[in-house]
N, C-alpha and C positions, 0 to 999 in steps of 0.2 A: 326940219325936214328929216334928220333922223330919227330910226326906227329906235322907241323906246322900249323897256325891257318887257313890257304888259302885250308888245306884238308878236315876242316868243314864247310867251310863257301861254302856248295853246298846243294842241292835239299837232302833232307831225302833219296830218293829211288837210290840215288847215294852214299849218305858217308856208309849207313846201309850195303848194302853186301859188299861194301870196306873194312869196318873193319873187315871181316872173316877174320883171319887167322893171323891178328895184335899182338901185344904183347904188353898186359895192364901189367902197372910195377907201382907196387904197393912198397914204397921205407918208411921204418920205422925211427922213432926217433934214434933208435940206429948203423944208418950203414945197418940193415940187410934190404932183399928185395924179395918179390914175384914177380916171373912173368910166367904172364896165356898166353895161346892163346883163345881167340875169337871164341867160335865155335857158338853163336846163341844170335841172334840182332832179334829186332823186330821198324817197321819207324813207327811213328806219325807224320803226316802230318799239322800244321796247324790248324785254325778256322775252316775249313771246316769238318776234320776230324773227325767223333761227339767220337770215341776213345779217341781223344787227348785231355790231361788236359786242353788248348788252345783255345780247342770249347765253353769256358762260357767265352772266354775273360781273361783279365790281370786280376791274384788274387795275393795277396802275397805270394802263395805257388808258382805259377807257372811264378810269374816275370821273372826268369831267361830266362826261354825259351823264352823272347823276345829278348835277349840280342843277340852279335856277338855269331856265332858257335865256339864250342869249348870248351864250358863252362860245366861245371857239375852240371846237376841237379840229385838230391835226394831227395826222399818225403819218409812217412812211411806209408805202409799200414797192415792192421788188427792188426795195435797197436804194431807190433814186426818185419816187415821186412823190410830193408832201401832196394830200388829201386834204383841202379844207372843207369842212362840216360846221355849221351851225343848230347848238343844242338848243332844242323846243322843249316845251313842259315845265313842268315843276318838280322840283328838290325830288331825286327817289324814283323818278317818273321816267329812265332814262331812253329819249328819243331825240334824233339829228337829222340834219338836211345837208348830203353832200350836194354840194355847188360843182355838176359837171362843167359848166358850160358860162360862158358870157361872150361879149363881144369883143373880139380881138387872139379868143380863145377858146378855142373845139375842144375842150376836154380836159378834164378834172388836174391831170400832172401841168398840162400847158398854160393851166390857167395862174397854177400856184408860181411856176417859173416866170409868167408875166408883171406879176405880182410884189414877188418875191417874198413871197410867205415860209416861212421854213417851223421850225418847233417852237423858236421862240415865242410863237402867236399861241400855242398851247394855253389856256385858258382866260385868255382875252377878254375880255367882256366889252362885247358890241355897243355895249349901249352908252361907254364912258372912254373908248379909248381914244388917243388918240395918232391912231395909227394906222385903223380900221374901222371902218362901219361900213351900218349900208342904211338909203338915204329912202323917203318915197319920192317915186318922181313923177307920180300921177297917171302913170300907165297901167291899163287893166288891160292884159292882154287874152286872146283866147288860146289855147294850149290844146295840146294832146298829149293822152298818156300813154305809156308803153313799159314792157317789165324792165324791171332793173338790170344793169351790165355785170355781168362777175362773180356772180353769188351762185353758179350751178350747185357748189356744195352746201348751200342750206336744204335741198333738197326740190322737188318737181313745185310743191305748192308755192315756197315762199323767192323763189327766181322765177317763178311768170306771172308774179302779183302786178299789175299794175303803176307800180308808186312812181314811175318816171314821170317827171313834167317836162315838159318843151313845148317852148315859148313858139306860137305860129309867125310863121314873119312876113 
């Protein structure tokens, strides 16, 4: 049931509304374990994408996202909320799927504090860990798209593209 590495390693605008409806399973030290559904992704595209971390090129923050899809990137922003992203494509290719949203959790910092995802999760890889993944659960749900939150400084074109997925409920 979980997502193997051949499900990430495609185009952003394909794995991103894939994972609606998935089951990120969240598996603790002690035996216990969360598990969310997927209800709201947002794709970063690449170099191109002036959005994406990716568009100043390879930094030490954003290394991972050059690596095989699959991978877990996290960074911290405004000093208190960890970002979980999930990197799509191939080696060089760098494109990610930040995970706003799931069930139990309206929004990207809430979700990671539900979580309890912090850096350590920095290059993770989905597809072996055992700490994190995400599962299929046979749900093809329908969504709607809308632009992405945060990003007015990539400029007019690349903050009212589209790439929001949310899951219809």
């Amino acid at each position: 049931m979980r997502l193997d590495s051949h499900f990430y390693q495609r185009d952003v605008l394909d794995v991103a509304p894939a994972l609606l409806g998935k089951t990120l399973v969240r598996m603790f030290e002690k035996g216990n374990e969360i598990r969310v559904t997927i209800t709201e992704v947002e794709a970063y595209r690449g170099t191109d994408d002036l959005g994406c971390h990716a568009s100043k090129g390879l930094t030490q923050r954003n290394r991972v996202m050059f690596s095989h899809g699959g991978m877990v990137y996290v960074y911290l922003i405004y000093g208190m909320y960890w970002m979980f992203n999930v990197v799509t494509s191939v080696e060089n290719d760098p494109q990610a799927v930040l995970v706003r949203g799931v069930t139990g959790a309206n929004g990207p910092g809430k979700l990671t504090r539900l979580l309890a995802i912090d850096k350590t999760f920095y290059g993770e890889d989905l597809s072996t860990s055992n700490r994190i993944w995400i599962e299929e659960s046979g749900l093809k749900p329908s969504f709607v798209t809308k632009p992405r939150i945060g990003i007015d400084y990539a400029g007019h074109y690349w903050s009212k593209v589209p790439w929001r997925f949310i899951m219809n409920s």
